[in-house]
Structures are given as C-alpha cells and as structure tokens.
N, CA, C and O atoms as a Maestro MAE file, in Angstrom:
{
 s_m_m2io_version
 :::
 2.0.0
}

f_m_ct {
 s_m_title
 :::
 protein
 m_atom[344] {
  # First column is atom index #
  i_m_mmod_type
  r_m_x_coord
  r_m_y_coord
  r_m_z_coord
  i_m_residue_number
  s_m_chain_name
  s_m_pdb_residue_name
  s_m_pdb_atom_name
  i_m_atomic_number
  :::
  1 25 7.799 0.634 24.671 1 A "UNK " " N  " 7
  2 3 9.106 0.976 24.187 1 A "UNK " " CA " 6
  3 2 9.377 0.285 22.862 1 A "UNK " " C  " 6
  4 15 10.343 0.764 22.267 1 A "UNK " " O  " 8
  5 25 8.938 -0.436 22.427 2 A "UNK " " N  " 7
  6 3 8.607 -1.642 20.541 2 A "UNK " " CA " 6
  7 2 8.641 -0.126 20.046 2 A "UNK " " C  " 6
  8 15 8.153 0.966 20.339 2 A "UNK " " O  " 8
  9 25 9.682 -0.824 18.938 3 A "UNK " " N  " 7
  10 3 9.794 -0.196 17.859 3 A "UNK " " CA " 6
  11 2 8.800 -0.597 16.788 3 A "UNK " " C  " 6
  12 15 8.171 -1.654 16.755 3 A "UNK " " O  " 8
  13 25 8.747 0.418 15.900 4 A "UNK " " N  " 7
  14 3 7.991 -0.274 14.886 4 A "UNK " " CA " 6
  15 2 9.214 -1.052 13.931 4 A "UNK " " C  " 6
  16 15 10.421 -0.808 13.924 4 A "UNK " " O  " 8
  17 25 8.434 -2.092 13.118 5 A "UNK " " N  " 7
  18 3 9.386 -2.968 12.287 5 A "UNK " " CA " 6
  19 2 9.483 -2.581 11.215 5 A "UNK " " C  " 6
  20 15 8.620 -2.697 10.344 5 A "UNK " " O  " 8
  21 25 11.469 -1.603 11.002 6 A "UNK " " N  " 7
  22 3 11.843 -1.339 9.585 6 A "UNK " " CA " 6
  23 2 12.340 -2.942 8.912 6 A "UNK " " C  " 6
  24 15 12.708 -3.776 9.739 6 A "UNK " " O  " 8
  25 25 12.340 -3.270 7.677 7 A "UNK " " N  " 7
  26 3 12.592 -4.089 6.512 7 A "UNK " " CA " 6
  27 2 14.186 -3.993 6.843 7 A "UNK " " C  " 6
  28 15 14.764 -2.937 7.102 7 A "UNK " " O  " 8
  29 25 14.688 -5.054 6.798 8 A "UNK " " N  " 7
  30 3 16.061 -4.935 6.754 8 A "UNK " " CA " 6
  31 2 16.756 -4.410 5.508 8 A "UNK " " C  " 6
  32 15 16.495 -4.791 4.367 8 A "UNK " " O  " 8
  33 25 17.793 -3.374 5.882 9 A "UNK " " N  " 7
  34 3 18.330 -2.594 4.796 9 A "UNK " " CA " 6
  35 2 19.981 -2.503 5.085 9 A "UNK " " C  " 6
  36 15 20.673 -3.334 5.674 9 A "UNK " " O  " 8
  37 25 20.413 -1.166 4.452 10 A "UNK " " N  " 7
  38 3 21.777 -1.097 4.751 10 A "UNK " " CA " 6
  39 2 21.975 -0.161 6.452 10 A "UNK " " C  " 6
  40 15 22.991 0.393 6.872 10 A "UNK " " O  " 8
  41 25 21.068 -0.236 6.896 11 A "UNK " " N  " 7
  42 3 20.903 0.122 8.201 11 A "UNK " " CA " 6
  43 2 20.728 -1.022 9.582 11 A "UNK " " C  " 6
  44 15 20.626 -0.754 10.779 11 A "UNK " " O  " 8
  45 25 20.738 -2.284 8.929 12 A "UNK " " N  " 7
  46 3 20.223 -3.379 9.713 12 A "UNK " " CA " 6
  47 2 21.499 -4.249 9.556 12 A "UNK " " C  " 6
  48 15 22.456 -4.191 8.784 12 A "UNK " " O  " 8
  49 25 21.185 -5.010 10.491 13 A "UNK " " N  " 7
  50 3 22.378 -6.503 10.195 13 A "UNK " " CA " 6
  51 2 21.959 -7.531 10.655 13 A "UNK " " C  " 6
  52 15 21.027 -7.443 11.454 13 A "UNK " " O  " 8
  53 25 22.465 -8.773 10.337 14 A "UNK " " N  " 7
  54 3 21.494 -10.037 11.019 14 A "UNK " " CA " 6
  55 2 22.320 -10.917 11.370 14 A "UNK " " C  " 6
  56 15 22.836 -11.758 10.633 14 A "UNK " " O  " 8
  57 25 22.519 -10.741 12.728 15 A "UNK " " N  " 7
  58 3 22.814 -11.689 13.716 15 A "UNK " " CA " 6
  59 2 22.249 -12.952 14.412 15 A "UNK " " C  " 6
  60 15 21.110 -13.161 14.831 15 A "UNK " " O  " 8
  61 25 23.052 -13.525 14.419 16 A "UNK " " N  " 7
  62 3 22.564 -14.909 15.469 16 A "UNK " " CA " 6
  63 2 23.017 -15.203 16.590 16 A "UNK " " C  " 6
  64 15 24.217 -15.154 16.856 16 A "UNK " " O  " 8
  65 25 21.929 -15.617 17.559 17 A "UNK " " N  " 7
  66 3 22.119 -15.441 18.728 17 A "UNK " " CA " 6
  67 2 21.472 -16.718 19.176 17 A "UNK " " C  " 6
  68 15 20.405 -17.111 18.704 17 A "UNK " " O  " 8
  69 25 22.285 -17.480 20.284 18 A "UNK " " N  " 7
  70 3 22.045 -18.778 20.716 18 A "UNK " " CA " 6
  71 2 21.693 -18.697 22.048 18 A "UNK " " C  " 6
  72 15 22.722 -18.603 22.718 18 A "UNK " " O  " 8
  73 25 19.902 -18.685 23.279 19 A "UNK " " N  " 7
  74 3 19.850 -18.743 23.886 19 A "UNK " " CA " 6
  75 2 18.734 -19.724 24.481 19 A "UNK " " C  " 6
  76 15 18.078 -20.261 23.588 19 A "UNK " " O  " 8
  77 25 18.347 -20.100 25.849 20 A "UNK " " N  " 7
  78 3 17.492 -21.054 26.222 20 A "UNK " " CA " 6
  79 2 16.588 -21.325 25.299 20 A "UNK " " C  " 6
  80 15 16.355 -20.363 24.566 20 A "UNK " " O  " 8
  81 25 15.896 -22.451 25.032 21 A "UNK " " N  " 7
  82 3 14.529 -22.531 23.991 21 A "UNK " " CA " 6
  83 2 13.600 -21.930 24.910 21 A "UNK " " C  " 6
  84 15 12.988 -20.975 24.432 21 A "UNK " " O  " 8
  85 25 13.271 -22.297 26.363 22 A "UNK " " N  " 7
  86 3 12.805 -21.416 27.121 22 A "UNK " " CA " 6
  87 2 12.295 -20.081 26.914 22 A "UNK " " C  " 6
  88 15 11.150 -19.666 27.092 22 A "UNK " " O  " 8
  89 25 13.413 -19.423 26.474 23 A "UNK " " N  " 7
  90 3 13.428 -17.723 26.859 23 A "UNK " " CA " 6
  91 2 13.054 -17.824 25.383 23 A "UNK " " C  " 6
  92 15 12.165 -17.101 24.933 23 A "UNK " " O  " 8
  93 25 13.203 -18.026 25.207 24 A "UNK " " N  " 7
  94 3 12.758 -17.952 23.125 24 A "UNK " " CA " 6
  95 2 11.061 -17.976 23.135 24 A "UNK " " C  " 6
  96 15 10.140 -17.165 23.035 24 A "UNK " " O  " 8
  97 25 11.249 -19.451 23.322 25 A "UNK " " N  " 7
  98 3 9.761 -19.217 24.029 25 A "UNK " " CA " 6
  99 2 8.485 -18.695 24.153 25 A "UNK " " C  " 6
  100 15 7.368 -18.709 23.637 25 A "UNK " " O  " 8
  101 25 9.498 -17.969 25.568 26 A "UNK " " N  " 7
  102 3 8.574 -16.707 25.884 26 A "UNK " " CA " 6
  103 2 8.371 -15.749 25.244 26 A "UNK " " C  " 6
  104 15 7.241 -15.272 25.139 26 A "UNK " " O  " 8
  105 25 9.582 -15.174 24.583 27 A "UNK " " N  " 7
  106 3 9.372 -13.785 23.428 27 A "UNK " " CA " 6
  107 2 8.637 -14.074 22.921 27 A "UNK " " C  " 6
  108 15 7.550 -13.499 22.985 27 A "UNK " " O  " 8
  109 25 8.953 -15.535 21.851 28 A "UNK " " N  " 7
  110 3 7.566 -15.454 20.439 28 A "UNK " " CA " 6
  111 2 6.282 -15.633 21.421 28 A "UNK " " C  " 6
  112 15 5.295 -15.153 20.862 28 A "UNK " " O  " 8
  113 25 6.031 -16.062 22.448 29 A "UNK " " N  " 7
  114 3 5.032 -15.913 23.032 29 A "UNK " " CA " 6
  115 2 4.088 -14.686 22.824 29 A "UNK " " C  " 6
  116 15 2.922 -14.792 22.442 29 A "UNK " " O  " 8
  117 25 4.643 -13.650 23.081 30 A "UNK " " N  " 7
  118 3 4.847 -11.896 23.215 30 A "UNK " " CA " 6
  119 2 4.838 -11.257 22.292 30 A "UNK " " C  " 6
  120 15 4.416 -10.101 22.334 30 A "UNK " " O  " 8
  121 25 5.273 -11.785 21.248 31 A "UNK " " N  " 7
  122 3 5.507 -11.017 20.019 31 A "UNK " " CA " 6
  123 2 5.018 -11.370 18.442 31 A "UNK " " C  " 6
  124 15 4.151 -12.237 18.332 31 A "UNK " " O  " 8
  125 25 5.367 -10.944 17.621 32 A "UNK " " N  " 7
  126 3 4.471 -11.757 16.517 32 A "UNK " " CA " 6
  127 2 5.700 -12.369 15.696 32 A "UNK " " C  " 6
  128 15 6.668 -12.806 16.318 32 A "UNK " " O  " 8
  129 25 5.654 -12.408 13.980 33 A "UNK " " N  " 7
  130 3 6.997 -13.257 13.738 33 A "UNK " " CA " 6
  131 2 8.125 -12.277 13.414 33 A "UNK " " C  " 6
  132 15 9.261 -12.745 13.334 33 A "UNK " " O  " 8
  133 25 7.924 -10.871 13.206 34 A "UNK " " N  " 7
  134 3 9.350 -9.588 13.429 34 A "UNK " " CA " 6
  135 2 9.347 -9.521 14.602 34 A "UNK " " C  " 6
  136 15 10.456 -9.246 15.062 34 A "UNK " " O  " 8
  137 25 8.535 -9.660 15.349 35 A "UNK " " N  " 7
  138 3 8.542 -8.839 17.016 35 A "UNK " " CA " 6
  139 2 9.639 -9.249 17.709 35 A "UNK " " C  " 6
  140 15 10.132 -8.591 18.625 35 A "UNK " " O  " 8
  141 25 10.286 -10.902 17.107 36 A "UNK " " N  " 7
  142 3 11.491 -11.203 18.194 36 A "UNK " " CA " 6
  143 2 12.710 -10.339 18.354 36 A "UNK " " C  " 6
  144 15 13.227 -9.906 19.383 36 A "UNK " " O  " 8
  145 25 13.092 -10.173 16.935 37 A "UNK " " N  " 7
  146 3 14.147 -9.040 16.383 37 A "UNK " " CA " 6
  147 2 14.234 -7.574 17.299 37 A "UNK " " C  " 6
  148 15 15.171 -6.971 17.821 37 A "UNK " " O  " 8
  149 25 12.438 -7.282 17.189 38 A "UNK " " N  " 7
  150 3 12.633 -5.616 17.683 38 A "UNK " " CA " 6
  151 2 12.057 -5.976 19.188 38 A "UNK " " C  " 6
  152 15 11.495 -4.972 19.627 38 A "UNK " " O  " 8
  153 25 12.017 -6.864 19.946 39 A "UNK " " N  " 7
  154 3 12.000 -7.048 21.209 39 A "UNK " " CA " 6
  155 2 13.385 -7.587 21.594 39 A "UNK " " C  " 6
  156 15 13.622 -7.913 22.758 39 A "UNK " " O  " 8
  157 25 14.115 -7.662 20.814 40 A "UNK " " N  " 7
  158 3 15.794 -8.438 20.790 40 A "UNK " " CA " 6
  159 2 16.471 -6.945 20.950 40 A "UNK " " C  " 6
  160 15 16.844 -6.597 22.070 40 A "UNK " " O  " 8
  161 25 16.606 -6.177 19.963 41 A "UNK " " N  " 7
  162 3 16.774 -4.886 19.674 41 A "UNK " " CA " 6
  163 2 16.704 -3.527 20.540 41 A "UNK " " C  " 6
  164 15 17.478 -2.580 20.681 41 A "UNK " " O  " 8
  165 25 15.126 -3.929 21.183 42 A "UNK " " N  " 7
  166 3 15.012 -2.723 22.271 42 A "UNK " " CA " 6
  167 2 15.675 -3.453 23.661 42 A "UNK " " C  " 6
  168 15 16.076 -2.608 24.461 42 A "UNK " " O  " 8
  169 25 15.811 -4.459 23.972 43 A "UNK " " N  " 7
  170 3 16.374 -4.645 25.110 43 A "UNK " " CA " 6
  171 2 17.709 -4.513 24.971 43 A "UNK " " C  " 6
  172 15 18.073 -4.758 26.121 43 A "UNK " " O  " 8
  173 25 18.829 -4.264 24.265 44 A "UNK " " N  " 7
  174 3 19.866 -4.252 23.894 44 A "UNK " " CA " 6
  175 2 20.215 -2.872 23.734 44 A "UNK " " C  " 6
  176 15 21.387 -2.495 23.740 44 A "UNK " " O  " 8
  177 25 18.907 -1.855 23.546 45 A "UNK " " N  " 7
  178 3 19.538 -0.943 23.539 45 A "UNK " " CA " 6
  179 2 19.187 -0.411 25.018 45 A "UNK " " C  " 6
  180 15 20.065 0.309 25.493 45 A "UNK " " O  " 8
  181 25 17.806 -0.688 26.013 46 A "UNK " " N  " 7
  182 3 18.027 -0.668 27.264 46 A "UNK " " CA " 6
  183 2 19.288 -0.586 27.847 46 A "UNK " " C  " 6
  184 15 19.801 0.437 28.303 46 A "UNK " " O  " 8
  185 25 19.768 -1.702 27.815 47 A "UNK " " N  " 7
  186 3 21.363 -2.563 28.367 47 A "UNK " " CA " 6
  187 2 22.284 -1.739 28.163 47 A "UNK " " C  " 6
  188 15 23.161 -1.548 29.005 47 A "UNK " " O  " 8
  189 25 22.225 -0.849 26.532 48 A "UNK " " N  " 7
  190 3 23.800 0.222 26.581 48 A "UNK " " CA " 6
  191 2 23.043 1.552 27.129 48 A "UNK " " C  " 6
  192 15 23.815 2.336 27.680 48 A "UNK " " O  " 8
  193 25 21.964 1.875 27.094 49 A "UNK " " N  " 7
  194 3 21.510 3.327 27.757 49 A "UNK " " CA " 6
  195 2 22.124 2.885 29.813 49 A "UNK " " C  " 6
  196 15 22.952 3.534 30.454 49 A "UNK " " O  " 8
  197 25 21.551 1.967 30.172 50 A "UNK " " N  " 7
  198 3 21.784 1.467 31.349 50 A "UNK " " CA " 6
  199 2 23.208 1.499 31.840 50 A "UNK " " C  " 6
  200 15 23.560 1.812 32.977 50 A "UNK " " O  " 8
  201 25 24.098 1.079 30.689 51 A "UNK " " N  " 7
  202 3 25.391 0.461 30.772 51 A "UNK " " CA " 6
  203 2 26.236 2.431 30.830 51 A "UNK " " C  " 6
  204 15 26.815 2.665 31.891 51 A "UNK " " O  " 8
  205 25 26.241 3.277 30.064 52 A "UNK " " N  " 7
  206 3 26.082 4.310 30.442 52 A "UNK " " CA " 6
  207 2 25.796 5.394 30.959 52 A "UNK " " C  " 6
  208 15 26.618 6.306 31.049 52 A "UNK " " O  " 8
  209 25 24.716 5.464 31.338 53 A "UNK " " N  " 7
  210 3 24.310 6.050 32.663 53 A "UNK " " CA " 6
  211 2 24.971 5.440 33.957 53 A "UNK " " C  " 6
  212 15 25.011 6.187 34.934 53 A "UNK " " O  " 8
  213 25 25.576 3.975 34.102 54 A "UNK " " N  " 7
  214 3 25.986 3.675 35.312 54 A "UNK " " CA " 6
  215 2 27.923 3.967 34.948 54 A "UNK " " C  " 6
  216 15 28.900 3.914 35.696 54 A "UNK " " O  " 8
  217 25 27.794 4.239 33.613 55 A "UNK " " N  " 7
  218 3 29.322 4.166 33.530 55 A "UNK " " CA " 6
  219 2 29.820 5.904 33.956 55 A "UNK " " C  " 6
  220 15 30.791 6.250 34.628 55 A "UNK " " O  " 8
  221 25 28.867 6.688 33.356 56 A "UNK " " N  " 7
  222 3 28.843 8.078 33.883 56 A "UNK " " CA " 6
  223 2 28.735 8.414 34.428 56 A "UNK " " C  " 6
  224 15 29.007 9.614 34.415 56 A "UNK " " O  " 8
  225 25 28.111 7.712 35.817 57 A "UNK " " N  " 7
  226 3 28.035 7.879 37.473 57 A "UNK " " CA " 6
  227 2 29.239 7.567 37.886 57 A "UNK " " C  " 6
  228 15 29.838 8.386 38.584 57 A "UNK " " O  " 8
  229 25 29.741 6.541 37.606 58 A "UNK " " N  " 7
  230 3 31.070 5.606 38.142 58 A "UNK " " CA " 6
  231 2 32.282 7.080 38.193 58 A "UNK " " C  " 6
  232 15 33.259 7.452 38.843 58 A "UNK " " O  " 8
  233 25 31.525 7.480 37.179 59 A "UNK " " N  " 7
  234 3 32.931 8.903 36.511 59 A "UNK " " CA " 6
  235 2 32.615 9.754 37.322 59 A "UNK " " C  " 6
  236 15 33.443 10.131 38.151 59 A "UNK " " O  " 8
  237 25 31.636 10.152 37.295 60 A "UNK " " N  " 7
  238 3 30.924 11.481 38.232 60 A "UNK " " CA " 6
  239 2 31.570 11.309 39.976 60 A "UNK " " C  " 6
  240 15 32.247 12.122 40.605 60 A "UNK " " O  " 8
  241 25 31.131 10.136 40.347 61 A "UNK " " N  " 7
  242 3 31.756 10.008 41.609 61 A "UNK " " CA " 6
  243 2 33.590 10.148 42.110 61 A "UNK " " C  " 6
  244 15 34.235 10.806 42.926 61 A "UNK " " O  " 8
  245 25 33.874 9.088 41.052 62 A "UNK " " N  " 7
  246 3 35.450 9.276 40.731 62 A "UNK " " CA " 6
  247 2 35.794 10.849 40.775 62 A "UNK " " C  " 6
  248 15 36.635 11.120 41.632 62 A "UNK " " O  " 8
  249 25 35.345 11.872 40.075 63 A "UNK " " N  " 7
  250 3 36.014 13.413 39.810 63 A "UNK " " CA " 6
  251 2 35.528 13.723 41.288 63 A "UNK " " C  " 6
  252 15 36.249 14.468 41.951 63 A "UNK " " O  " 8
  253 25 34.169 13.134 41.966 64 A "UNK " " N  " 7
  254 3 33.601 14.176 43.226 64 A "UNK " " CA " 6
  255 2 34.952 13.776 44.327 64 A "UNK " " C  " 6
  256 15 35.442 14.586 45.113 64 A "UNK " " O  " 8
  257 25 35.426 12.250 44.150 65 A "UNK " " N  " 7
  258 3 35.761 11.974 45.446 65 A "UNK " " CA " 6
  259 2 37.542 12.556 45.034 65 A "UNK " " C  " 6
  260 15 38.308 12.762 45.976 65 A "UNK " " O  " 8
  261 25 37.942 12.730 43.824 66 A "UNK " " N  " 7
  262 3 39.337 13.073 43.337 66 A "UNK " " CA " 6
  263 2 39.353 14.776 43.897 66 A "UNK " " C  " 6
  264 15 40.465 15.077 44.333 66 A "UNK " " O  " 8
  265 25 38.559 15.659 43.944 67 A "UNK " " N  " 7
  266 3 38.659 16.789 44.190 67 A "UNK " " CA " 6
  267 2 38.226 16.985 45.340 67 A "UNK " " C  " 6
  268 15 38.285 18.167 45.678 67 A "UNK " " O  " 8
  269 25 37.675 16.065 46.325 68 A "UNK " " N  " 7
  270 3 36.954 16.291 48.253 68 A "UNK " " CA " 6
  271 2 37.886 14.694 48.333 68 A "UNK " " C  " 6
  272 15 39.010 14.508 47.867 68 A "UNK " " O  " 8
  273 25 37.223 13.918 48.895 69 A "UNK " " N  " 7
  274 3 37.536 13.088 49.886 69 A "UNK " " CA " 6
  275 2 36.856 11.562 49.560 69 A "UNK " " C  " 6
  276 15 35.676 11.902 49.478 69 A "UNK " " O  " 8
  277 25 36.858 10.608 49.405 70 A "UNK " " N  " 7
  278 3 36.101 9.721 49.344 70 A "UNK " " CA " 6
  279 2 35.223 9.760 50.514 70 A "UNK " " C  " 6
  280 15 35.331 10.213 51.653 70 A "UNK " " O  " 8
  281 25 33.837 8.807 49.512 71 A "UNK " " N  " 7
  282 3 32.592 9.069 50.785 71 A "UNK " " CA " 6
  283 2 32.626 7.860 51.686 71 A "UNK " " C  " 6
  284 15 32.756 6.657 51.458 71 A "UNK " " O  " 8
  285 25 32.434 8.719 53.010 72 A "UNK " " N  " 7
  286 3 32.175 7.460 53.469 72 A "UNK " " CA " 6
  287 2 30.892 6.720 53.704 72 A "UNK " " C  " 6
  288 15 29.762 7.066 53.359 72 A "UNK " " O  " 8
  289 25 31.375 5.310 54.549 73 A "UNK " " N  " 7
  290 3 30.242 4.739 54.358 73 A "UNK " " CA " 6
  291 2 29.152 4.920 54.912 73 A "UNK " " C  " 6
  292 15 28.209 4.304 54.415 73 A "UNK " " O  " 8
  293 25 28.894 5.719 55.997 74 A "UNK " " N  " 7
  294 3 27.544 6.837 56.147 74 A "UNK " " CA " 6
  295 2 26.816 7.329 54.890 74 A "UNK " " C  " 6
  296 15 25.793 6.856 54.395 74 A "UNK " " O  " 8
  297 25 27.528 8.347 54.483 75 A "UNK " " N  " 7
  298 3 27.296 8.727 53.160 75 A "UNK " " CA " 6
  299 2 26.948 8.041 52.013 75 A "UNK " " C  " 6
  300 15 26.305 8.477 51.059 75 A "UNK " " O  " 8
  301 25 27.506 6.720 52.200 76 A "UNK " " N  " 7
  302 3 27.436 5.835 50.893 76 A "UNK " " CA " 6
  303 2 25.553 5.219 51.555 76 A "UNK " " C  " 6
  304 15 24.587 5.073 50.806 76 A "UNK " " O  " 8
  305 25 25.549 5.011 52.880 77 A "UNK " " N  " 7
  306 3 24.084 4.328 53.217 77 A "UNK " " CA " 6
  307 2 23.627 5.850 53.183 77 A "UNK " " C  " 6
  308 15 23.382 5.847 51.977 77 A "UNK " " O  " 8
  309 25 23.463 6.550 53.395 78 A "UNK " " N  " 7
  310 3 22.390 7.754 53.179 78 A "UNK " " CA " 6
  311 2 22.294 7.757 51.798 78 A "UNK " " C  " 6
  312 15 21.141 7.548 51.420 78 A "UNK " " O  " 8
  313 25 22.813 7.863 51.230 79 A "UNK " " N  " 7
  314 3 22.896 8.297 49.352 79 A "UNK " " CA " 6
  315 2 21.564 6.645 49.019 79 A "UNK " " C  " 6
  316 15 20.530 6.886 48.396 79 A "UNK " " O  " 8
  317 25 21.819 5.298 49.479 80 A "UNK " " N  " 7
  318 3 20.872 4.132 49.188 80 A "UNK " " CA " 6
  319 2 19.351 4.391 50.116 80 A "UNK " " C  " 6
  320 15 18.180 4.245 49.764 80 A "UNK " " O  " 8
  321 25 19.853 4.760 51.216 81 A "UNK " " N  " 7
  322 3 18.186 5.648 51.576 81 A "UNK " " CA " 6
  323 2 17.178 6.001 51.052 81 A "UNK " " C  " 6
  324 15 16.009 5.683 50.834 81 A "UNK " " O  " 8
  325 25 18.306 7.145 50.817 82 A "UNK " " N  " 7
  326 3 17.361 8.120 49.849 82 A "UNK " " CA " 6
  327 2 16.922 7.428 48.402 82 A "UNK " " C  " 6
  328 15 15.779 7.304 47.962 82 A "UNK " " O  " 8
  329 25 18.203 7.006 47.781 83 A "UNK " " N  " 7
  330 3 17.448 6.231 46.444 83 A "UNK " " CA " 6
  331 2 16.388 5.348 46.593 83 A "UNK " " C  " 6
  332 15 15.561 5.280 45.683 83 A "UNK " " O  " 8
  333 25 16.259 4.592 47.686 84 A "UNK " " N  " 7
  334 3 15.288 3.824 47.499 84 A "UNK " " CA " 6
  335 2 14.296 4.341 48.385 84 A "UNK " " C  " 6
  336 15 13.357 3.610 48.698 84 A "UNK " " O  " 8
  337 25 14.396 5.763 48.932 85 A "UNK " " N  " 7
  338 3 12.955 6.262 49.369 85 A "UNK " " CA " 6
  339 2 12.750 5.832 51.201 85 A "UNK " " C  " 6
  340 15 11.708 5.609 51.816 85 A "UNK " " O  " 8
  341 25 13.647 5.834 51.506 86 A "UNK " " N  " 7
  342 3 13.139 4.823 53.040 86 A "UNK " " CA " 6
  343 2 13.861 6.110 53.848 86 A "UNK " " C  " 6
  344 15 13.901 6.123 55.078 86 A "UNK " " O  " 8
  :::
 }
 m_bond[343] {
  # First column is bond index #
  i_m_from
  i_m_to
  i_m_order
  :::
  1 1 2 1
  2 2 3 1
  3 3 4 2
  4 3 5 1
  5 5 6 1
  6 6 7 1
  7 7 8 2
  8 7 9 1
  9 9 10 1
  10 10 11 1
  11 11 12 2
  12 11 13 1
  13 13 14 1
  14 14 15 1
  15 15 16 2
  16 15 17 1
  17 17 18 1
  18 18 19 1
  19 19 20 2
  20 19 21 1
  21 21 22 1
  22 22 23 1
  23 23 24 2
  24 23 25 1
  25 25 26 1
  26 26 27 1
  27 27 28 2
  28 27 29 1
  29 29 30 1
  30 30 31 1
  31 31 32 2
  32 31 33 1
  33 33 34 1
  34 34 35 1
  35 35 36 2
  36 35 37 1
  37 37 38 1
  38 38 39 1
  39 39 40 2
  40 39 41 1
  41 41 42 1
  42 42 43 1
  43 43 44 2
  44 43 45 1
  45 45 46 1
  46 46 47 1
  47 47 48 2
  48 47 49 1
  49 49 50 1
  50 50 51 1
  51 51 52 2
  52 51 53 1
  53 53 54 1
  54 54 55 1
  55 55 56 2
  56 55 57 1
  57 57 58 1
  58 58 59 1
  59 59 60 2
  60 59 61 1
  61 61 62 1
  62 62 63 1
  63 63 64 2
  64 63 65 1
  65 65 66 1
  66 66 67 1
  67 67 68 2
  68 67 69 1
  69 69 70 1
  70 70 71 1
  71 71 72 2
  72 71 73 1
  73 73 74 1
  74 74 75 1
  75 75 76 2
  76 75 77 1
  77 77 78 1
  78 78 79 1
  79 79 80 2
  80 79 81 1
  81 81 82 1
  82 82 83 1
  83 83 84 2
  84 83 85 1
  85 85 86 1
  86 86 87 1
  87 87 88 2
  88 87 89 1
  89 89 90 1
  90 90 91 1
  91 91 92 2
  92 91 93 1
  93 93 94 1
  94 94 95 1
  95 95 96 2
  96 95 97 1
  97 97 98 1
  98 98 99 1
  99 99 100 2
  100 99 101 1
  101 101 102 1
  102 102 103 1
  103 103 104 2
  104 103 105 1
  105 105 106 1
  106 106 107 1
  107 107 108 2
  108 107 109 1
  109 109 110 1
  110 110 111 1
  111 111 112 2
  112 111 113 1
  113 113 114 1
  114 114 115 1
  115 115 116 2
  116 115 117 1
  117 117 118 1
  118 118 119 1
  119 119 120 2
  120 119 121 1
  121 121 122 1
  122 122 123 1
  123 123 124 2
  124 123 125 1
  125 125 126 1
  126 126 127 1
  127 127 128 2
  128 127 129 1
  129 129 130 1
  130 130 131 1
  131 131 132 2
  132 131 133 1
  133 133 134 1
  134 134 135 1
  135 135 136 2
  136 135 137 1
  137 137 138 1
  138 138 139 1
  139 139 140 2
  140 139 141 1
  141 141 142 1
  142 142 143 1
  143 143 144 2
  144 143 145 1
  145 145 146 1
  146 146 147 1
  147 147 148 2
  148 147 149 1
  149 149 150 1
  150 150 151 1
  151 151 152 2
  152 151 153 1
  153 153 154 1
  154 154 155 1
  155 155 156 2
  156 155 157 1
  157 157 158 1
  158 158 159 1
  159 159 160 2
  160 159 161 1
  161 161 162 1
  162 162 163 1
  163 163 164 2
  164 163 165 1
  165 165 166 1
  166 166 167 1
  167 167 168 2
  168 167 169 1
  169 169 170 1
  170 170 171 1
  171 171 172 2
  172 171 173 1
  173 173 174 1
  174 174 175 1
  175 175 176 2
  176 175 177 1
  177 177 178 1
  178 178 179 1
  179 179 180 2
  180 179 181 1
  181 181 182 1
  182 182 183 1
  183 183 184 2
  184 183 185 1
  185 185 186 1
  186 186 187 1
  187 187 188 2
  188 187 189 1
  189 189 190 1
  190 190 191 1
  191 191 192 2
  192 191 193 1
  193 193 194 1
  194 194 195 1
  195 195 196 2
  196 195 197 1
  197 197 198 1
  198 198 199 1
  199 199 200 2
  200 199 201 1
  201 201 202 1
  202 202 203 1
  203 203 204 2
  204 203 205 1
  205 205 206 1
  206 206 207 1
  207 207 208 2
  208 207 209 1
  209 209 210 1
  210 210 211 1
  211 211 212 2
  212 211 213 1
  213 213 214 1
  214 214 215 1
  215 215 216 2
  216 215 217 1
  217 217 218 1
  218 218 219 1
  219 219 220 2
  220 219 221 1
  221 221 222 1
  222 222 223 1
  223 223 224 2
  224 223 225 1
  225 225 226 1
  226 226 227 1
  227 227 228 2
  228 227 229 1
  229 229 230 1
  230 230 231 1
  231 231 232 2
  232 231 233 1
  233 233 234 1
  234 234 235 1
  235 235 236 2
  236 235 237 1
  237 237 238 1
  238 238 239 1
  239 239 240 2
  240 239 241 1
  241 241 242 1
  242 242 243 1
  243 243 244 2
  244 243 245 1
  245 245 246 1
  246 246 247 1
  247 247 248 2
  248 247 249 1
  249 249 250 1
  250 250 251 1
  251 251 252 2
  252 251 253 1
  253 253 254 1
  254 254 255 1
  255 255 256 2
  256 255 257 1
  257 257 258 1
  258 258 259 1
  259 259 260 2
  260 259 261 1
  261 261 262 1
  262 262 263 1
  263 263 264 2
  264 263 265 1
  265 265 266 1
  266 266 267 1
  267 267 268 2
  268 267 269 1
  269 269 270 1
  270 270 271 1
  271 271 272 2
  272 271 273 1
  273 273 274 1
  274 274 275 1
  275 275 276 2
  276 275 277 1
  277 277 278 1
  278 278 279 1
  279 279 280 2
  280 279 281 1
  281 281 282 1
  282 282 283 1
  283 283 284 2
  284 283 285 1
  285 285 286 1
  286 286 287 1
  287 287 288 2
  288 287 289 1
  289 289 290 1
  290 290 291 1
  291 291 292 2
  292 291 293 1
  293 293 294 1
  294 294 295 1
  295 295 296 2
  296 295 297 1
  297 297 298 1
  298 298 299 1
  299 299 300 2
  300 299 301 1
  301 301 302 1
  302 302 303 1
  303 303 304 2
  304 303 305 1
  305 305 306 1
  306 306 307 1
  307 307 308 2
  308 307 309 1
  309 309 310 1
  310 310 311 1
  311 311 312 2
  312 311 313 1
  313 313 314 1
  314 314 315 1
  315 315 316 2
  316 315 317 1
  317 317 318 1
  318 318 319 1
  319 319 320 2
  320 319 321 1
  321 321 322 1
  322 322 323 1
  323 323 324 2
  324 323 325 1
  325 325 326 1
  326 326 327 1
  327 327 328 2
  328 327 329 1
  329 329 330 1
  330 330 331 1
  331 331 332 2
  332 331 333 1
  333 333 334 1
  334 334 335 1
  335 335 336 2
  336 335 337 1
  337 337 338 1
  338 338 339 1
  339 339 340 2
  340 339 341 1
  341 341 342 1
  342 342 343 1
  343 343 344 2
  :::
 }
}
C-alpha cells in the first residue's frame, strides 16, 4: 500500500508529530529516510477510509432501524456470526 515518494510541493505540508521513540523506531526500522513520511501518510489515510466506512454503516443502520424496527440482539449476534465466519 507505500506510496511512492512525491518531493514536497504545494500539494504537501509538513507536520510534526510527537510519538514513542519506540514506535519511531520501528518505522525507520522499515523504511528508508522518506519512507517515515509516506508510511506516516498511508496509515492516516487507512484511519479516514476506515473512519468512513464505519461512519456510513453507523448511517446505514440508523435509516434500516428508522424505517423497520431496531435489531435485536439475536440479530445483532447473527449479523457477528456471520462476519466473523463461525
């Protein structure tokens, strides 16, 4: 999912960000000396694809249960069943 590394332009911005030396770490571990940025970058945009898809479910359910009934909690354990395959 690495992006390749564009040059910072009027498309970029440069932020600072304060976390464990730990976890730091590990990235440059992983990465080379741009790689922290675009391993910073793609997980961030993970996080809002993630953060939307669960925010558009939240909605989806809201309109199902506004026009039927809220589910119950049968329904709510069948629906985790099935997601997780069991």
């Amino acid at each position: 999912m690495a992006t390749e590394y564009t040059p910072p332009d009027e498309t970029t911005v440069n932020k600072s960000v304060t976390i464990p030396r730990a976890l730091a770490s590990e990235v440059d571990a992983r990465t080379d000396a741009r790689g922290f940025s675009n391993f910073v970058s793609d997980l961030a945009e993970h996080a809002l694809a993630l953060t939307r898809t669960r925010t558009r479910t939240r909605e989806m359910i809201e309109a199902y249960e506004d026009d039927n009934a809220p589910f119950t909690p049968e329904e709510i354990e069948q629906a985790r069943r099935t997601w997780l395959g069991e």
